[in-house]
Structures are given as C-alpha cells and as structure tokens.
C-alpha positions as a printed Julia matrix, in Angstrom:
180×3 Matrix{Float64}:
  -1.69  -16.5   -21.47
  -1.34  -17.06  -17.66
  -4.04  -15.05  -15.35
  -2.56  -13.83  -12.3
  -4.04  -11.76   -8.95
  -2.88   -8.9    -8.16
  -3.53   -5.84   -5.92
  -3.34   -2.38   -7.16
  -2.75    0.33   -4.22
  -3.32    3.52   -5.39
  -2.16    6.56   -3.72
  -3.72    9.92   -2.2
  -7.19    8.87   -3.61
 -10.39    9.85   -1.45
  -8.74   11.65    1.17
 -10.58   15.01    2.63
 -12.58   14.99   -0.37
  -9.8    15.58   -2.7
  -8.86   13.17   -6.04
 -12.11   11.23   -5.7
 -12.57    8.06   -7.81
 -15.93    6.15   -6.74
 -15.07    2.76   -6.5
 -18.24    1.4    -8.23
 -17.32    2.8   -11.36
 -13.82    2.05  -10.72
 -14.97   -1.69  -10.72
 -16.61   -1.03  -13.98
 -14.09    0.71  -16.13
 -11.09   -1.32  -14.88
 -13.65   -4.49  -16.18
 -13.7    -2.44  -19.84
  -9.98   -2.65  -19.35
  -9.9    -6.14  -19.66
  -9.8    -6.86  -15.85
 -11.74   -9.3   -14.13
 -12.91  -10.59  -10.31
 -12.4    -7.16   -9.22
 -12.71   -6.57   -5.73
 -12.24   -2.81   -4.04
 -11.44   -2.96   -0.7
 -12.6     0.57    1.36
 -12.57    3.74   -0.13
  -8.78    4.29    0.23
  -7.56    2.83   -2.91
  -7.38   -0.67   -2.54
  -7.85   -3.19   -5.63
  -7.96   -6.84   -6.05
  -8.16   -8.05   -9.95
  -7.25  -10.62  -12.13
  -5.17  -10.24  -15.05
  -3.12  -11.49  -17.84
  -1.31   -8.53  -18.48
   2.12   -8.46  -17.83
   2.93   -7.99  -13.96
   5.82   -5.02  -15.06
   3.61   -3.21  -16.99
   0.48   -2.95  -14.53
   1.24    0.4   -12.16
   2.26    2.39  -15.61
  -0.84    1.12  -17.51
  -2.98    1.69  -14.67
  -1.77    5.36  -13.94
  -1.9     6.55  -17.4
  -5.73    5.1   -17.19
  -6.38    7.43  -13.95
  -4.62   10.48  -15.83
  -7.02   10.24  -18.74
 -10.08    9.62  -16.92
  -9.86   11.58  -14.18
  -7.58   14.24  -15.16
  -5.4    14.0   -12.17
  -2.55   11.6   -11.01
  -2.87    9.11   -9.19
   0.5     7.11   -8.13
  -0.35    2.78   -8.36
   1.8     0.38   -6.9
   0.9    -3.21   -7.49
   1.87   -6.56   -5.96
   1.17   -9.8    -6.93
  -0.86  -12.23   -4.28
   1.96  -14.14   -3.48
   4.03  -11.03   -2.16
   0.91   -9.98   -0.31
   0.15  -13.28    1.24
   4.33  -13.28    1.87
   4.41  -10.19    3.71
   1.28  -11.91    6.05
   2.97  -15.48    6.48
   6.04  -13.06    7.59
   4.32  -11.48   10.62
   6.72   -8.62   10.46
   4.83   -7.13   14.15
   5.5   -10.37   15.63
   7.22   -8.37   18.04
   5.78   -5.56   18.85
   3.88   -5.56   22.16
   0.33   -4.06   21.25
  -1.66   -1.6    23.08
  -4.93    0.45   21.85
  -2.77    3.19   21.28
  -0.08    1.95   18.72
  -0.7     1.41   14.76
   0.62   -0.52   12.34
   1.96    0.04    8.82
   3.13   -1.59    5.44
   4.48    0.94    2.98
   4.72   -0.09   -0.49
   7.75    1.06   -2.39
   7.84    1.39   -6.16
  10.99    0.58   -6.84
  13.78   -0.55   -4.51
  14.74    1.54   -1.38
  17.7     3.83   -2.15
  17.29    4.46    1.4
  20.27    1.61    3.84
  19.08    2.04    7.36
  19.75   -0.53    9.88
  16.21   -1.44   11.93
  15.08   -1.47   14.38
  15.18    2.39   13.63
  13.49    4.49   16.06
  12.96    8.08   15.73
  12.49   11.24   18.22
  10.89    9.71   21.57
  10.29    6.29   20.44
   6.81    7.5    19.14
   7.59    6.02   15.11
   9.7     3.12   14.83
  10.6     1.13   11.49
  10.78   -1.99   12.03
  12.09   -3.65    9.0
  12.25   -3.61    5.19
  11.94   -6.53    2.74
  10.95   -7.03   -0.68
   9.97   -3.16   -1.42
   7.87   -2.79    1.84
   8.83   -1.18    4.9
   7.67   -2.19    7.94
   6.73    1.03   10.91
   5.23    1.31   14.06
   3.52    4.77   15.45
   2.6     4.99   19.39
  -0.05    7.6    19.72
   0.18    7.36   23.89
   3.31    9.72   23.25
   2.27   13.24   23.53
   4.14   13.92   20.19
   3.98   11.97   17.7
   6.4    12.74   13.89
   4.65   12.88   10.9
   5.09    9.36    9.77
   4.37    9.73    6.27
   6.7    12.59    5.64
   9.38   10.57    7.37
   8.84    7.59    5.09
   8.94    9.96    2.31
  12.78   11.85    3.29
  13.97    8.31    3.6
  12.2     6.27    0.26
  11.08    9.17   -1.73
   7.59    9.86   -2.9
   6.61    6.82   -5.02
   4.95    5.37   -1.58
   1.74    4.42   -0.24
   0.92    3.28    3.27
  -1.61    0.82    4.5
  -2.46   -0.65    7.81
  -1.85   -3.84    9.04
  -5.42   -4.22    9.52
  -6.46   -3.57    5.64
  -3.72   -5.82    4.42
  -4.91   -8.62    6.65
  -8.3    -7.85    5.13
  -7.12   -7.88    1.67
  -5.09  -11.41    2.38
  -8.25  -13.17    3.79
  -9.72  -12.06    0.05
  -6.64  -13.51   -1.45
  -7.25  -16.78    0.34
C-alpha cells in the first residue's frame, strides 16, 4: 500500500484554554494509530503525518479518535501535500499590497462551498475582503488599520457553514517549507 503526506488541521483546539490536546502526546498516540513522521506545527492544531490509510477516510477516523480520547469534538480537515504545496505555488495574495496592519488567511472547507460568490468580495468598509476560492479553500484578507473590523470567522461561517478552520498565510508557508 502507497504512503502518502498529509496535514490534518484540526479545529477550535487550544484556544483560551479550552479543548486542550498537548501536542506531545498527540505525536504519540496518533504514532499508536499507525501514523508515522509526525510533525505538529504550533499549538493551534496543525499536523503533518504519513499514512497509508485511505485519503477519504482520514478527517472521520481522526475525529472519532479525538471524541474517544478526549471526550470532546474536535472538527479535522485534512489535505494531502500536494494541495498544500498547490495552494503555495498559487500565491493567491499575489495581489494584495501588504502593510503591518493587514492579515492573511486560508480557510479549509470540508466539503465543497455551497456558498457562489463572485470575488473579489469585500465586505462593510473594505476592512475583510475574500479574495478567492479554489479547491475547498477560501482565500480572505482582514485590514486591522480600519477602526472596525467584522468578525471574520463568523462571516466565513454564514457563507461556508461550520465545517471550517482558518490558518494564516504565515503557518501554511511554515507547514509547506516542512513539506519540501
């Protein structure tokens, strides 16, 4: 059986001290699972691993895992490399003119957006912008120089539902220089 890489992001883990999973023993019961070059990347829920499970079957395995051992959900998404190292060879911000104050995102969808919206979409005074949506990632912008800003997340969520998870550009540049 073929070994693939993949990258498990896993949602609303570690976050103001609520639904913690230490990542050190993460390591070690996902290698009990059968998993191997495991690599957790920050605190936030982000896994690289090896694999020859099927690629279909990965999120629902690994949630049901989570459920039993911790005793709370915990929504995965995973992607193989090659959509990960996609997405970076795809320089979606290409072009976005950067400043200190603006942030960029990837959003992971579960399944395919229900959601048709034409981008560039920008919302209430330019502070959140979407910038495009490929493959079962969506693509946003938020300016923090505004002195309102929308809550992104619950944006993302009214358009493409709950089975989401956001990551910023910076941490999936990270995890594609491990993929390398």
């Amino acid at each position: 059986m073929t070994v693939n890489t993949y990258v498990a992001f896993l949602r609303g883990i570690n976050v103001g001290g609520h639904h913690t999973v230490p990542m050190a023993f993460l390591k070690k019961d996902l290698e009990k699972l059968g998993f191997s070059n495991i690599n957790t990347i920050l605190n936030s829920g982000n896994i690289i691993f090896d694999s020859n499970s099927p690629f279909t079957a990965l999120d629902f395995d690994l949630e049901i895992y989570f459920q039993k051992e911790f005793g709370f959900a915990v929504p995965v998404i995973v992607r193989n490399k090659e959509n990960i190292l996609d997405i970076l060879k795809s320089t979606p911000f290409k072009n976005i003119e950067m400043n200190s104050q603006k942030r960029l995102y990837v959003s992971f969808l579960k399944e395919k957006s229900p959601a048709t919206l034409e981008v560039p979409k920008v919302f209430e005074n330019g502070s959140f912008m979407i910038t495009g949506i490929a493959n079962r990632s969506v693509y946003s912008v938020l300016d923090l120089s505004t002195s309102k800003t929308p809550k992104a997340m619950n944006v993302l969520e009214q358009l493409f539902g709950k089975n989401i998870t956001t990551r910023s550009w910076n941490t999936i540049e990270r995890i594609g220089k491990l993929l390398q």
